[in-house]
C-alpha positions as a printed Julia matrix, in Angstrom:
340×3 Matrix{Float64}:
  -82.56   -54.33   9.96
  -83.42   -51.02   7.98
  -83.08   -51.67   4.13
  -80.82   -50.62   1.83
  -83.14   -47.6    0.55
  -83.33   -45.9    3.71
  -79.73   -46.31   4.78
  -79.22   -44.37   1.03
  -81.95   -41.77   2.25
  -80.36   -41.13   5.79
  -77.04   -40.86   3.88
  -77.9    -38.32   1.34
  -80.11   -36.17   4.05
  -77.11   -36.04   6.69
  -74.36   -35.45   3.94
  -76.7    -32.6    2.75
  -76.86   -31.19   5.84
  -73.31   -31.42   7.37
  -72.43   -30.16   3.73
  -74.73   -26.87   4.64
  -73.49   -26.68   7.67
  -70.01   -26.46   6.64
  -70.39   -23.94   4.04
  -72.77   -21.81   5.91
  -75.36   -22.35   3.71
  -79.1    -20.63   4.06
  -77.92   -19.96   7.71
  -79.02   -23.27   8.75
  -77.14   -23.18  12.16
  -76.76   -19.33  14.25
  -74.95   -20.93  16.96
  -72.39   -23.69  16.39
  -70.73   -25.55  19.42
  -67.39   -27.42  19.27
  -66.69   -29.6   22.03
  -62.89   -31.28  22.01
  -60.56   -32.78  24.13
  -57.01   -33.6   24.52
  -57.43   -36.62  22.52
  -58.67   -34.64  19.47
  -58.32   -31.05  19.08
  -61.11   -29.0   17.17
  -58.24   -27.13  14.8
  -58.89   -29.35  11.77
  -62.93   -28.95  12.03
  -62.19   -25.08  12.12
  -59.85   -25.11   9.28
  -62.59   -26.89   7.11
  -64.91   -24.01   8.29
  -62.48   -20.92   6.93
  -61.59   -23.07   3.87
  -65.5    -23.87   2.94
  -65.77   -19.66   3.88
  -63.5    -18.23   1.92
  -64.73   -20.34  -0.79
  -68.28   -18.74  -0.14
  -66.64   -15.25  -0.14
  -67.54   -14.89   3.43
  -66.04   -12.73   6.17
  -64.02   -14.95   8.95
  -63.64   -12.58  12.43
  -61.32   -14.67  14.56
  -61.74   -13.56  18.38
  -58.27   -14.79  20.37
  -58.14   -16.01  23.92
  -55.69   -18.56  23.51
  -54.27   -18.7   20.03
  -51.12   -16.38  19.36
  -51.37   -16.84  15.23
  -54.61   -16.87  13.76
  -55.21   -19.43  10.88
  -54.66   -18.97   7.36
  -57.48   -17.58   5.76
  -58.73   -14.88   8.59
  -59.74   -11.51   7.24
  -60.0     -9.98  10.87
  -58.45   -10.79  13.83
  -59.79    -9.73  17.45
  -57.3    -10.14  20.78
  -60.06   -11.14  23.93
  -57.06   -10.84  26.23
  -57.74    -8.72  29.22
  -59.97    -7.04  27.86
  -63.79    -6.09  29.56
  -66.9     -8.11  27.62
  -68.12    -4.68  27.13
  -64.73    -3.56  24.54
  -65.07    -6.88  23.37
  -68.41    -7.03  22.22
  -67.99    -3.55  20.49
  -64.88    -4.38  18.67
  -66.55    -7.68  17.54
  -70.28    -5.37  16.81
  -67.84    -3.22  14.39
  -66.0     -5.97  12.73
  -69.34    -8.12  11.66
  -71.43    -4.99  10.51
  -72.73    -5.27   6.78
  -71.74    -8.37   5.31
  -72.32   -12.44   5.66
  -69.43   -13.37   8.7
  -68.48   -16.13  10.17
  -67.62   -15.23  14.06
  -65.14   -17.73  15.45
  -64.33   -17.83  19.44
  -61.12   -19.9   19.69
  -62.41   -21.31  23.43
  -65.03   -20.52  25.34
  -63.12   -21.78  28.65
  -62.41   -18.28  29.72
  -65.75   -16.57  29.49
  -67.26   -19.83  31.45
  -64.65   -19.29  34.42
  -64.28   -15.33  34.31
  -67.47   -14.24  33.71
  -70.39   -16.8   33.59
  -73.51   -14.71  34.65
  -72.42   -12.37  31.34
  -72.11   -15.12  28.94
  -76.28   -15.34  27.88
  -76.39   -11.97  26.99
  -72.45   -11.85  25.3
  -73.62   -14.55  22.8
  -76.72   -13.29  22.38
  -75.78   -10.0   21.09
  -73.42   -11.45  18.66
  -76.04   -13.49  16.53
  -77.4    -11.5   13.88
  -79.02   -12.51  10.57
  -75.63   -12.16   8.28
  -73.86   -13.63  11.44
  -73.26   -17.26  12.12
  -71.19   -18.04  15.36
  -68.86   -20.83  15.99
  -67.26   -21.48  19.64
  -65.2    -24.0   20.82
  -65.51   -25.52  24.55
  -62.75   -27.75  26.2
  -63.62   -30.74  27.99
  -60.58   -31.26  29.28
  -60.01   -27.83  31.16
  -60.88   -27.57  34.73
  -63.68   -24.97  35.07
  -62.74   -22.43  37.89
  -65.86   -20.49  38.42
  -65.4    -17.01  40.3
  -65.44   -17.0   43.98
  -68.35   -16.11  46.0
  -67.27   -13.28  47.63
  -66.37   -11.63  44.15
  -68.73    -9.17  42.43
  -68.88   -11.9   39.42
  -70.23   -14.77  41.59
  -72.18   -16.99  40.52
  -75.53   -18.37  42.1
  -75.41   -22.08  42.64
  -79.36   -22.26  41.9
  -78.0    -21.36  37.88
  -77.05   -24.09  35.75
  -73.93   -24.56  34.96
  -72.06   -22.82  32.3
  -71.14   -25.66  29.87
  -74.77   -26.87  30.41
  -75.89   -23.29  29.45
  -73.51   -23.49  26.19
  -75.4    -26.85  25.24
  -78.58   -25.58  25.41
  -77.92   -22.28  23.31
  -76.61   -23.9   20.78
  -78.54   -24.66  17.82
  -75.68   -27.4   16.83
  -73.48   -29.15  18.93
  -70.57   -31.27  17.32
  -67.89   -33.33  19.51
  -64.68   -34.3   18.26
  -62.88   -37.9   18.78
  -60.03   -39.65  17.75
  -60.41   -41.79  14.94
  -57.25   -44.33  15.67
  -59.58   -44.5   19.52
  -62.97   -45.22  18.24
  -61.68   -47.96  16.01
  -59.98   -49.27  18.86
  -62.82   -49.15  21.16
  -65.01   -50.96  18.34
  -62.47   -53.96  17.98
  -62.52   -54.32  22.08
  -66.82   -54.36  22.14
  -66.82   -56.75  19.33
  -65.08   -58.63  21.16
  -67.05   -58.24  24.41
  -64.26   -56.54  26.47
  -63.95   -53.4   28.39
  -62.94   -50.6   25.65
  -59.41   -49.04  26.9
  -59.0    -45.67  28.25
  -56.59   -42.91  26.86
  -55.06   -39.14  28.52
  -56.21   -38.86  31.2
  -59.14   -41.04  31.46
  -56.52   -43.59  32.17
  -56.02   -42.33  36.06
  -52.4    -42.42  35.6
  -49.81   -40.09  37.03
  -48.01   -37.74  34.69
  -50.22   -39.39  32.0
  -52.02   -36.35  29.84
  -52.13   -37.28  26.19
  -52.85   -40.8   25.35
  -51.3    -42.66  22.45
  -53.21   -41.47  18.88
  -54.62   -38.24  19.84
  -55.39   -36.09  16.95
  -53.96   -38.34  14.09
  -53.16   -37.25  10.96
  -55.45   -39.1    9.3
  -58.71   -37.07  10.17
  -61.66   -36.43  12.86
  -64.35   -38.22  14.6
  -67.24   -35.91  14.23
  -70.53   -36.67  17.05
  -73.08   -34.36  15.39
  -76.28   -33.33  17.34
  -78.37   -31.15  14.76
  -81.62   -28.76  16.57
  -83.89   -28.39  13.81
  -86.33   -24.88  14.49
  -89.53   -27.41  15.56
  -87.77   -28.95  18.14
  -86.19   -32.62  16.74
  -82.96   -33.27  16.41
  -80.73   -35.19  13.78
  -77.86   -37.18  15.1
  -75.38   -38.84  13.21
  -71.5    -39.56  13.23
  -69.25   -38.24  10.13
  -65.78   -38.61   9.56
  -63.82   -35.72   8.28
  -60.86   -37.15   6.12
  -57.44   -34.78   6.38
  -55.55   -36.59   3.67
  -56.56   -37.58  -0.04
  -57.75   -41.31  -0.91
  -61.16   -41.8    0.27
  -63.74   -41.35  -2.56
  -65.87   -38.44  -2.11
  -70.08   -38.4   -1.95
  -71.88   -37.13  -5.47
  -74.79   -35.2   -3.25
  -78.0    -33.8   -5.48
  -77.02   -30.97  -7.75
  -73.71   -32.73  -8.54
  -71.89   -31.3   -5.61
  -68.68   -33.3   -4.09
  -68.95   -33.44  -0.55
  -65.78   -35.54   0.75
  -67.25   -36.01   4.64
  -68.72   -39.49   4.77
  -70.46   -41.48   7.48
  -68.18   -42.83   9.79
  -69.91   -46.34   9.17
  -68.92   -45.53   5.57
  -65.13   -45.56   6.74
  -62.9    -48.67   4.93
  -61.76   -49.56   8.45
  -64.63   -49.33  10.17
  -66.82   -51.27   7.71
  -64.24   -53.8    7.26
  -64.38   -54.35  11.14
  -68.83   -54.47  10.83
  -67.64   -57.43   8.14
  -65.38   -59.07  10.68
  -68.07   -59.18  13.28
  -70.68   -60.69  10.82
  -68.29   -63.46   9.74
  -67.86   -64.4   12.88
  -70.94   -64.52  14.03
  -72.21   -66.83  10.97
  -68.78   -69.34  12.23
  -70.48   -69.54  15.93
  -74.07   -70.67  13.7
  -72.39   -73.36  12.38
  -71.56   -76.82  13.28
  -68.2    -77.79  14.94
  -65.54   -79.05  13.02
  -65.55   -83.11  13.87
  -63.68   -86.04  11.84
  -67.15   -87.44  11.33
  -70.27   -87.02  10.3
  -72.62   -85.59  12.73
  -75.51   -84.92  10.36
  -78.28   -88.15  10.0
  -79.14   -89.43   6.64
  -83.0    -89.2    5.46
  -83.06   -93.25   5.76
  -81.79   -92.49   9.26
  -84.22   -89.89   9.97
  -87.03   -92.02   8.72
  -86.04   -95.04  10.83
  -85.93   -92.85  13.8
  -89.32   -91.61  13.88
  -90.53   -95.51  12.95
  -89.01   -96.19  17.12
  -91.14   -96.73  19.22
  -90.1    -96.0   22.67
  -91.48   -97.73  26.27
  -92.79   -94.57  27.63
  -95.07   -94.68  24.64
  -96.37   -98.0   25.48
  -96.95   -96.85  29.18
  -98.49   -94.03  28.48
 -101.14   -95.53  26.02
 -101.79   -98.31  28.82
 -102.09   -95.4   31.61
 -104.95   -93.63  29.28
 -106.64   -97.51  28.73
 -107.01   -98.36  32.28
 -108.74   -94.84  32.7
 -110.85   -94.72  29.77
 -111.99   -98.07  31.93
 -111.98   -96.35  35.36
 -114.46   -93.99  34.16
 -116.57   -96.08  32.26
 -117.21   -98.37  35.93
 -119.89   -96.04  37.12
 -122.07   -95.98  34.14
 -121.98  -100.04  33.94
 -122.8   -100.51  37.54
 -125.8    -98.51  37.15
 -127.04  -100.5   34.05
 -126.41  -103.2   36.44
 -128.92  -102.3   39.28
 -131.58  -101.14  36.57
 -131.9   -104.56  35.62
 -131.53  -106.64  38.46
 -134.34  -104.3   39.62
 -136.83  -105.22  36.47
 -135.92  -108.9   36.9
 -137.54  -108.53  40.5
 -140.65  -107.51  39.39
């Protein structure tokens, strides 16, 4: 079990860096993936981005495929509708030019299905020193690449386009339900299947399970690429609402994401657990005493039992067995010197 000092070093190092990766600090990821699902939706995690933004004084570009109102905070917003990837990326060029931005692509669904053998070189030639990108991918969303007739087919030898997305980015962070994961933990404490929700469930009509996206706050699955190659992994929880006590991190900064180990609930469930496995290490509850008392003990070991006695009259009769040779020839050495 690791000790208490380096569970307090692994917290402070991961708050640190989810803290500079929410506030875009020292450009410490270029390329930031989202990947949600119907069961939690990525809005929250990119409301915390513009918030921590604006707060840094930074520019937010918001490029629309889907979303008809940009959020709060936005200084520019950029329609992607119907548009070719060549308008797009000029409008977007223009809009990041000369000062610290934050570039966010509200889904990355239709690039993947209208366009895949241009999405490389698209996100490429958005990163820039002063830009940091943030896209979001949906699990969820049936992929329907181009056909292969088309002049935008794609090869089958090329990997896939969410595959591709994964292996750009330079931070990958999935979101889940918090009101599913704790009930996933209760069902593997107690050794049973954990339950399905939406439409991992396999039922008709079913889409959206029961707690998707609760108000309470997000799930966050963080996979961190550091520039030589390792990567950090950890789970946070992002609280939406006030109560939970926010992390003092070095230079007196608040940071109010926490571990999701850290969470009441979930640490009150770890406590659970333990407690019951100490009950299964202890005796069972009986109307007497089961125990033996040291004059019991003592007169226990004092028994001795017939196998004993067999045993030590099985290792006498061959202690004798072997000792017959030896006698028979001091037997025929004398008889011999009595004859002459």
């Amino acid at each position: 079990m690791p000790s208490k000092e380096s569970l307090d070093h692994r917290r402070t190092h991961n708050l640190l860096l989810i803290s500079r990766l929410l506030s875009l600090r020292d450009a410490a990821s270029p390329f930031t993936l989202i990947l949600d699902t119907l069961s939690q939706s990525s809005k929250p995690l990119i409301r915390e981005y513009i918030s921590r933004s604006t707060a840094a004084k930074c520019k937010i570009v918001f490029v629309s495929f889907e979303t008809f109102n940009a959020p709060c905070g936005v200084t520019t917003t950029i329609s992607a509708r119907r548009k070719p990837i060549s308008q797009l990326q000029k409008e977007i060029s223009d809009a990041c030019a000369g000062q610290r931005t934050l570039l966010i692509l509200d889904s990355l669904n239709p690039l993947c299905s209208s366009s895949p053998s241009s999405l490389a070189p698209f996100l490429s030639s958005l990163l820039s020193p002063t830009t940091s990108l943030l896209g979001t991918y949906h699990l969820d969303t049936t992929l329907c690449l181009p056909p292969e007739a088309s002049a935008q087919a794609y090869p089958d030898s090329a990997p896939h386009p969410v595959t591709l997305l994964k292996y750009f980015a330079t931070t990958l962070i999935t979101t889940h339900s918090i009101t599913h994961m704790l009930a996933a933990k209760a069902a593997r404490d107690r050794s049973l299947a954990p339950p399905q929700w939406g439409l991992d469930e396999g039922v008709e009509g079913i889409v959206v399970g029961l707690g998707a996206s609760p108000p309470e706050g997000v799930v966050l699955e963080m996979e961190y690429r550091r520039k030589s190659g390792r990567g950090v992994n950890e789970w946070f929880f992002l609280p939406l609402r006030e109560g939970l006590q926010k992390s003092v991190l070095p230079g007196s900064v608040l940071e109010k994401v926490i571990l999701l180990e850290d969470h009441p609930q979930w640490r009150l469930s770890e406590q659970v657990k333990e407690s019951g496995a100490k009950d299964e290490d202890e005796e069972p509850m009986s109307t007497f005493e089961l125990g033996l008392t040291e004059s019991q003990k003592k007169a226990r070991d004092e028994v001795v039992l017939p196998y004993f006695d067999a045993r030590e009259k099985v290792g006498l009769e061959a202690e004798v067995q072997s000792c017959l040779p030896l006698i028979e020839i001091l037997m025929i050495s004398t008889m011999k010197r009595m004859r002459y």
